[in-house]
RODO-2510 file (C-alpha; in nm, 4 decimals, decimal comma):
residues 312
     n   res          X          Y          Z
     1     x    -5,2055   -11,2351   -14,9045
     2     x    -5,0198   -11,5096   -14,7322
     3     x    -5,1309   -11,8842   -14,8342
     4     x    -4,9524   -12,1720   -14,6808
     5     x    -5,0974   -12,5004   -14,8921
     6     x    -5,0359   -12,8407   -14,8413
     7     x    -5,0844   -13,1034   -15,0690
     8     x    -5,1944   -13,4831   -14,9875
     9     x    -4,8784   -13,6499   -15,1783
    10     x    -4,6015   -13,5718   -15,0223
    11     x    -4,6363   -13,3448   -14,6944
    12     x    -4,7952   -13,1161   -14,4442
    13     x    -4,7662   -12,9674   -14,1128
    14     x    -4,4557   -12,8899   -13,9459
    15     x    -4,2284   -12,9563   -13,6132
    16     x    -4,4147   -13,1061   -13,3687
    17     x    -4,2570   -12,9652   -13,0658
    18     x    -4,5274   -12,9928   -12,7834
    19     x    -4,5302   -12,6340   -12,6076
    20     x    -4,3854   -12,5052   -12,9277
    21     x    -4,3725   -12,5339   -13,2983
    22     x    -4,0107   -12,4537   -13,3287
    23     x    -3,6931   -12,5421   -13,3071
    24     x    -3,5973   -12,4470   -12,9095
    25     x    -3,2718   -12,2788   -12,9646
    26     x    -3,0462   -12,3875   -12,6409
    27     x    -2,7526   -12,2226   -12,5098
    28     x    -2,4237   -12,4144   -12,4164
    29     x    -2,3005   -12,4112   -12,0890
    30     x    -2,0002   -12,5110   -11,9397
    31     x    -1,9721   -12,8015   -11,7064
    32     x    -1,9812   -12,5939   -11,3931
    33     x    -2,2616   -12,3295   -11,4971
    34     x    -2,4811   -12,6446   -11,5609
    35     x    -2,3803   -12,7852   -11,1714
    36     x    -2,4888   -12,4350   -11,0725
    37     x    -2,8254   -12,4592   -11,2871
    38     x    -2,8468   -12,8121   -11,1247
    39     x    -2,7998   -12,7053   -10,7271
    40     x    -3,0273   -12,4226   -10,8009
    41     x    -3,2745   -12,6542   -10,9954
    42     x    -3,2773   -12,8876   -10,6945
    43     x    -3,3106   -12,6258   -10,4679
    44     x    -3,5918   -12,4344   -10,6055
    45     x    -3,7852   -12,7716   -10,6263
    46     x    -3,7813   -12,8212   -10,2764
    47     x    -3,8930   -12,5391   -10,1874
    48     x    -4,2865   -12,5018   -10,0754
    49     x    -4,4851   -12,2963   -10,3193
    50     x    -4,5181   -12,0181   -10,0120
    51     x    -4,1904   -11,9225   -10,0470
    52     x    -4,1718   -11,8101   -10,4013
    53     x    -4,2391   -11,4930   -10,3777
    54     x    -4,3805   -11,3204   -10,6628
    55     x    -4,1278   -11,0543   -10,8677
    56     x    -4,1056   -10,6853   -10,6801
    57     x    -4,1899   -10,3799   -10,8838
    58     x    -3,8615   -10,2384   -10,9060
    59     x    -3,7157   -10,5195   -11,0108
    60     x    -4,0171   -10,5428   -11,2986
    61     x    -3,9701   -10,1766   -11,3823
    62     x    -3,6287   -10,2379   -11,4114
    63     x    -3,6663   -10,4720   -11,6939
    64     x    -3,9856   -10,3245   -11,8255
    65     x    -3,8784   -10,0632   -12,0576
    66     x    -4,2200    -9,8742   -12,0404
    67     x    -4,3927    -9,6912   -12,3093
    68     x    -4,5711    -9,3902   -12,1882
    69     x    -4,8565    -9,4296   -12,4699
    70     x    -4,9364    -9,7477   -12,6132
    71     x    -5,1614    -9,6287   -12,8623
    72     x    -4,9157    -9,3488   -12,9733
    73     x    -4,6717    -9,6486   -12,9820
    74     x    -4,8622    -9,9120   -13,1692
    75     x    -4,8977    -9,6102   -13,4187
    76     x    -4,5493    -9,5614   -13,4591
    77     x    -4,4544    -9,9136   -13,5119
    78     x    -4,7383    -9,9456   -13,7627
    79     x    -4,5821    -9,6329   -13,9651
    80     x    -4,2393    -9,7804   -13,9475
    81     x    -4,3556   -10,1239   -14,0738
    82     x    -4,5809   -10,0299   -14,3442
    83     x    -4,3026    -9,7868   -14,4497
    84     x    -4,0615   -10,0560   -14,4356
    85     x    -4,2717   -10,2780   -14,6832
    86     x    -4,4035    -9,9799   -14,9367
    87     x    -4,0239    -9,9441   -14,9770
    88     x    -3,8943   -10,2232   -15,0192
    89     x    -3,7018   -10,2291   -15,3971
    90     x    -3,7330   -10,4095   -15,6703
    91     x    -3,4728   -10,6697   -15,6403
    92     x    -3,4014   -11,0305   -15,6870
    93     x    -3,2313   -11,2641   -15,4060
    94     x    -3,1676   -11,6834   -15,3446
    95     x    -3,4597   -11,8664   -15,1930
    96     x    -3,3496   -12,1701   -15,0206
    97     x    -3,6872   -12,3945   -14,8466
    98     x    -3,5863   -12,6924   -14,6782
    99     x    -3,8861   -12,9104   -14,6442
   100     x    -3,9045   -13,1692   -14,3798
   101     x    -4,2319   -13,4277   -14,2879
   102     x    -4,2992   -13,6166   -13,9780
   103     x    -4,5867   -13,8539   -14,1289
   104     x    -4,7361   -13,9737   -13,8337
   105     x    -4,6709   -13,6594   -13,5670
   106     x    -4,4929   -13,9022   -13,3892
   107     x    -4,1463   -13,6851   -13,3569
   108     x    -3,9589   -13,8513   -13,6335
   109     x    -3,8643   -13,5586   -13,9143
   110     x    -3,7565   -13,6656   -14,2524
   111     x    -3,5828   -13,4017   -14,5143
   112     x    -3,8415   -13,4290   -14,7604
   113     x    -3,6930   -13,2079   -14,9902
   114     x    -3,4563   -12,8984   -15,0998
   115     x    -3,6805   -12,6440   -15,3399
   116     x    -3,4368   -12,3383   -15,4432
   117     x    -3,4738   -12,0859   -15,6899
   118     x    -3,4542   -11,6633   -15,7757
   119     x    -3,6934   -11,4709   -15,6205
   120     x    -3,7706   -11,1733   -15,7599
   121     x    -3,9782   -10,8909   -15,5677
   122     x    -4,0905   -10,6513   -15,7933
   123     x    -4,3825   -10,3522   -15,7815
   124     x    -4,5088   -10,5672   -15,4127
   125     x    -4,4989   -10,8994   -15,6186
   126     x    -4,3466   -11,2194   -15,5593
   127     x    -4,2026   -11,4761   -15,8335
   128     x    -3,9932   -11,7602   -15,8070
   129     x    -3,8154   -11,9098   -16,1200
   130     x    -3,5285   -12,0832   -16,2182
   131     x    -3,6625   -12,3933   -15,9486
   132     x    -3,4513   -12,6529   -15,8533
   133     x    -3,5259   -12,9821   -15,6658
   134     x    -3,2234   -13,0713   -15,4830
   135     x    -2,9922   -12,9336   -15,7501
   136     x    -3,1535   -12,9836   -16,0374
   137     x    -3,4192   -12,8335   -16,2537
   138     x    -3,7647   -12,8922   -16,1296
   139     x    -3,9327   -12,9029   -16,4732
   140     x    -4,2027   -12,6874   -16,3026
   141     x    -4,3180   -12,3853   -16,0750
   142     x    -4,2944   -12,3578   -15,7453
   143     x    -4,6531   -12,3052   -15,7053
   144     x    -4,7220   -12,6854   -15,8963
   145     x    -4,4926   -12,8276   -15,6745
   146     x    -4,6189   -13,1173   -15,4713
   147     x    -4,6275   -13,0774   -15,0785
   148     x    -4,6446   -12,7764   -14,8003
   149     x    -4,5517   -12,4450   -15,0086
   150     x    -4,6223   -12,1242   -14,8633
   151     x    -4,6278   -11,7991   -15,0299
   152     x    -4,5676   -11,4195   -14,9251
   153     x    -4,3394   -11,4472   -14,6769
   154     x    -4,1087   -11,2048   -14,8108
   155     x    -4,3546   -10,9239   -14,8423
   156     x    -4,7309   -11,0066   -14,6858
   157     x    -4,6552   -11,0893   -14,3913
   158     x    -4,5796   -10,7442   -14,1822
   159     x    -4,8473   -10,5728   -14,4265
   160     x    -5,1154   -10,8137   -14,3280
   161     x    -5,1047   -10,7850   -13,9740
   162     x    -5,0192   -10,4150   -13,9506
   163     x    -5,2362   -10,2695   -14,2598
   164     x    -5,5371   -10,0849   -14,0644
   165     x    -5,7809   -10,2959   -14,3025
   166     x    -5,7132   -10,6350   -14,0888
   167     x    -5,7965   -10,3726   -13,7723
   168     x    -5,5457   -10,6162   -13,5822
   169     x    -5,6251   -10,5603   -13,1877
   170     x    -5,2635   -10,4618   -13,0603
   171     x    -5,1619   -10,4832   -12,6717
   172     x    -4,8439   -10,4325   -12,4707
   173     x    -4,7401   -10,7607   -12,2753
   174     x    -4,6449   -10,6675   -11,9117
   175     x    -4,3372   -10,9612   -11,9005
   176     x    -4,0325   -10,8916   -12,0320
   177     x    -3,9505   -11,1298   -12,2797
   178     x    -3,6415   -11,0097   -12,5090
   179     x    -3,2674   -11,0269   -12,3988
   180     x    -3,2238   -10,6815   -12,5818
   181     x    -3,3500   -10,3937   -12,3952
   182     x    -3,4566   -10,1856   -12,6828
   183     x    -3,6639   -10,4795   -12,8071
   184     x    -4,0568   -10,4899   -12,6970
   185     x    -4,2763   -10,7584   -12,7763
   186     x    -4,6137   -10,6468   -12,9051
   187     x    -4,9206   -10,9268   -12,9126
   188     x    -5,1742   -10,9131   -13,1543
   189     x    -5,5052   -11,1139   -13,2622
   190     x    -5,6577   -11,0703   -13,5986
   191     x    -6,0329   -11,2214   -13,6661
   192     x    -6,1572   -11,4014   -13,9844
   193     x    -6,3409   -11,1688   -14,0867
   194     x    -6,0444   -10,9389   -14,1311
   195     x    -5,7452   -11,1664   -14,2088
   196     x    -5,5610   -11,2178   -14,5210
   197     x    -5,4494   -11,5197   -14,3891
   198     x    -5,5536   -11,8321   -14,6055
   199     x    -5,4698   -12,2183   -14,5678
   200     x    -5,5359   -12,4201   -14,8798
   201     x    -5,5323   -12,8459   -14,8527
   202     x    -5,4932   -13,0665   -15,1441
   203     x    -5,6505   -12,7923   -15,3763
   204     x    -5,9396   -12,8495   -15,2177
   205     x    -6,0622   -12,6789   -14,8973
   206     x    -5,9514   -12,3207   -14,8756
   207     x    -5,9969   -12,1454   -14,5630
   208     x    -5,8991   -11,7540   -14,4584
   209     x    -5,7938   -11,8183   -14,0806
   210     x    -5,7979   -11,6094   -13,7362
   211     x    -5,4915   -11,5878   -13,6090
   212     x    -5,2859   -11,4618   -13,3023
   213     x    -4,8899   -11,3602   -13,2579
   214     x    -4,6432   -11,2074   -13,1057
   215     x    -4,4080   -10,9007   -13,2780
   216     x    -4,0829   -10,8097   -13,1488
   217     x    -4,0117   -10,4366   -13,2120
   218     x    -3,6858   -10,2505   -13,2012
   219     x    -3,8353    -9,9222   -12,9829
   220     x    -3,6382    -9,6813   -13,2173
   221     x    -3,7049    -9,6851   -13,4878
   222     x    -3,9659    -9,9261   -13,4507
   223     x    -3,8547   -10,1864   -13,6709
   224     x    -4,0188   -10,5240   -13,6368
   225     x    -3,7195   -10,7773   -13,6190
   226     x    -3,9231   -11,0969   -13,5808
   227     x    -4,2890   -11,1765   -13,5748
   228     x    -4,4696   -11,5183   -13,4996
   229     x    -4,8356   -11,6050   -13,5603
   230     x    -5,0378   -11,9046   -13,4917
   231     x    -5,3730   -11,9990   -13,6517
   232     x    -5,6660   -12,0070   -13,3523
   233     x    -6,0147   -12,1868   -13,3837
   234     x    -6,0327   -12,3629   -13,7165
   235     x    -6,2813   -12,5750   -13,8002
   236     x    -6,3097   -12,9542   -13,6808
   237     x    -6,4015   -12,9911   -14,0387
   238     x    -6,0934   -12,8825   -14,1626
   239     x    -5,8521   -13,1228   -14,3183
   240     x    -5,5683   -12,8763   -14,1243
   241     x    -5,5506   -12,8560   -13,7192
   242     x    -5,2582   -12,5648   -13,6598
   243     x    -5,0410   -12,3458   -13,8584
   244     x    -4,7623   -12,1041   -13,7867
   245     x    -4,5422   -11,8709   -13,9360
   246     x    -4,1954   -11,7160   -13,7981
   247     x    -4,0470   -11,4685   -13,9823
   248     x    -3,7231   -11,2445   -13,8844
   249     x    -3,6000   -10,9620   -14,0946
   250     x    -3,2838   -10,7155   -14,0498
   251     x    -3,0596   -10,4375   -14,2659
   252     x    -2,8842   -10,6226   -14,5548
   253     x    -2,6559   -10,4329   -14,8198
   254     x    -2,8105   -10,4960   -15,2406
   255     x    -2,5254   -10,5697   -15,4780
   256     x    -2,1860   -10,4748   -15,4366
   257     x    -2,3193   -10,0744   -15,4267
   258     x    -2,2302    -9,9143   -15,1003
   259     x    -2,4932    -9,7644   -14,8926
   260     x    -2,7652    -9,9366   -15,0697
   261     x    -2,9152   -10,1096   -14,7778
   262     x    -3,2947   -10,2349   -14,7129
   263     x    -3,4744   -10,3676   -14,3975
   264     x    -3,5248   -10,6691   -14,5933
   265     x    -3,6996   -11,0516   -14,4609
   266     x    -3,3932   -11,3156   -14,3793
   267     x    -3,5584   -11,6136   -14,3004
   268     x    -3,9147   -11,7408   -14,2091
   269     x    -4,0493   -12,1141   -14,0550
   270     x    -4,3489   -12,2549   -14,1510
   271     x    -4,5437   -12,5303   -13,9639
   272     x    -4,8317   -12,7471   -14,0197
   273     x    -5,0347   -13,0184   -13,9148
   274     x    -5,3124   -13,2159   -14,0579
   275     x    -5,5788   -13,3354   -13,9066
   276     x    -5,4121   -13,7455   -14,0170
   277     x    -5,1711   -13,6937   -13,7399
   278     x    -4,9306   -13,5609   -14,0709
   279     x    -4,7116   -13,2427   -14,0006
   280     x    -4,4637   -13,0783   -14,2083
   281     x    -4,2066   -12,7780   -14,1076
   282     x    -4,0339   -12,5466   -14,3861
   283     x    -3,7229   -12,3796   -14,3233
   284     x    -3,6997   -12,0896   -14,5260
   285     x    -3,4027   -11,8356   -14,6383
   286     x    -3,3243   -11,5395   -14,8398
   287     x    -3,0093   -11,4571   -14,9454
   288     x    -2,7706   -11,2779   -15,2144
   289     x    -2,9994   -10,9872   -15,2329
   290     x    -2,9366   -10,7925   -15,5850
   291     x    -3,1541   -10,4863   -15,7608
   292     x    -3,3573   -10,6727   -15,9698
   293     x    -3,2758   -10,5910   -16,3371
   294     x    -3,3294   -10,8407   -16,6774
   295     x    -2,9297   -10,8980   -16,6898
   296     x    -2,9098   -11,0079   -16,3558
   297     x    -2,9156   -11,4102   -16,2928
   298     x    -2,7934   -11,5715   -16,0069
   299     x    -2,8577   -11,8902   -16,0869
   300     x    -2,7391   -12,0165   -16,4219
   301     x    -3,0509   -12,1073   -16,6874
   302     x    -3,0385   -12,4841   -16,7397
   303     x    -3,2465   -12,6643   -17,0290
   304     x    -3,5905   -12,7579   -16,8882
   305     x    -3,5685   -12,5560   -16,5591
   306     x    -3,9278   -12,4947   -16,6041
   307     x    -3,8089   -12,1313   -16,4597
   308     x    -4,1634   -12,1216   -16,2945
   309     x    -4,4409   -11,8517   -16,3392
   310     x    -4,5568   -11,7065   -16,0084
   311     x    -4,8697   -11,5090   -15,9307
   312     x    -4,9992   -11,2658   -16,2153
***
């Protein structure tokens, strides 16, 4: 189940980016690439709409990457993913959440917070203990903690939207939209009825959400590499307007062992906004992946750490 909460003291909903939640990552240019964007910016602008003419097929088959069966294909990646999560070992890694609040949706982001502590994955289940607050010991679990916390990123995520029970409706955008030509984007929409999606405010209202997103899928194997979803038609009565969730996941080695490697979550973003005008973004990250095991600690026990019980 993934559950992104937020709390009426101290937060909610996340970056409030117009056309898109996140942060838009820009690439530099040099002086005289951005005078050639410029003249060709200019250019293009004067230029009646008649002339533009619309992309030829070669050109779109030469970007395309086609898959001869889409069904065949959706099957694969769906046998890839869910083997990719029933695998996943037990282990124990850093999780870093760096919580930031715009309180009036106005643009204006304040660091709210720093939450880190060890998360350990073990038998499909998440826990978080040894919390700190920035840098010091929380006195309590992550799950009491005040503000926008979201849980099962690590694991839920990839199982909720490809597990056959949320019967996810999967299609095969046309555009191209990756800069990596074995990468294919693959949309999907998954009702109410069938989601494991839920957003909880102030303890309060609890709602399991539709939602809609976008997976981007390494074509062999058929790894997913990143995967956005948005929330779509909540409730006017709901104290929450949007959510979304960005999560991007890759081969990382456990321990110091060699060869013990696992296609393993990275980092995730989580936004929200409330319904107040409130929004709150979490930046989240995974690191210093070890096999889980009761000697291992990676973050040293203090007195009072209020290590932090997660989910029975």
């Amino acid at each position: 189940m993934v559950v992104v909460r937020s709390e009426q003291g101290i937060d909610v909903s996340r970056r409030a980016e117009a056309k898109h939640p996140f942060r838009q990552r820009t690439r530099r240019f040099s002086p005289w690439s951005r005078l050639k964007l410029l003249v060709w910016a200019c250019c293009w602008a004067g230029l009646p709409d008649a002339v533009a003419e619309p992309v030829s097929e070669a050109t779109k088959a030469k970007f395309h990457n086609p898959v001869p069966d889409e069904a065949a294909f959706v099957e694969r990646v769906r046998n890839q993913v869910l083997r990719d999560v029933e695998t996943l070992p037990d282990l124990i890694c850093i999780q870093r959440v760096d919580r930031f609040v715009d309180p009036s949706g106005s643009g204006r982001w304040y660091r709210e917070d720093t939450l880190e502590g060890e998360l350990s994955f073990q038998q499909g289940r998440e826990r978080v203990s040894q919390l700190r607050v920035n840098g010091k010991p929380a006195g309590k679990s992550y799950e009491a903690m005040v503000g926008a916390l979201t849980i099962g990123e690590f694991g839920s995520i990839l199982r909720a939207v490809f597990a056959r029970e949320s019967q996810a409706n999967f299609t095969l955008p046309d555009e191209p939209s990756h800069r990596l030509s074995d990468v294919r984007p693959l949309d999907f929409v998954v009702s109410a009825e069938h989601s494991s999606w839920t957003l909880s405010f102030s303890r309060s209202h609890s709602l399991r959400v539709p939602y809609e997103g976008r997976a981007f899928v390494q074509t062999a194997p058929g790894h997913v590499i990143r995967i956005f979803q948005r929330t779509r038609d909540l409730p006017n009565t709901f104290p929450i307007t949007y959510s979304a969730v960005e999560s991007e996941y890759g081969i990382r080695q456990i321990g110091d062992e060699e060869g013990r490697e696992a296609f393993l979550p990275l980092r995730a973003e989580v936004v929200i906004w409330e319904r107040t005008g409130r929004r709150s973004r979490n930046l989240i990250q995974f690191s210093d992946f070890k096999k889980f095991g009761a000697e291992v600690r990676l973050i040293p026990e203090a007195p009072g750490s209020g290590g932090g019980a997660g989910p029975n």
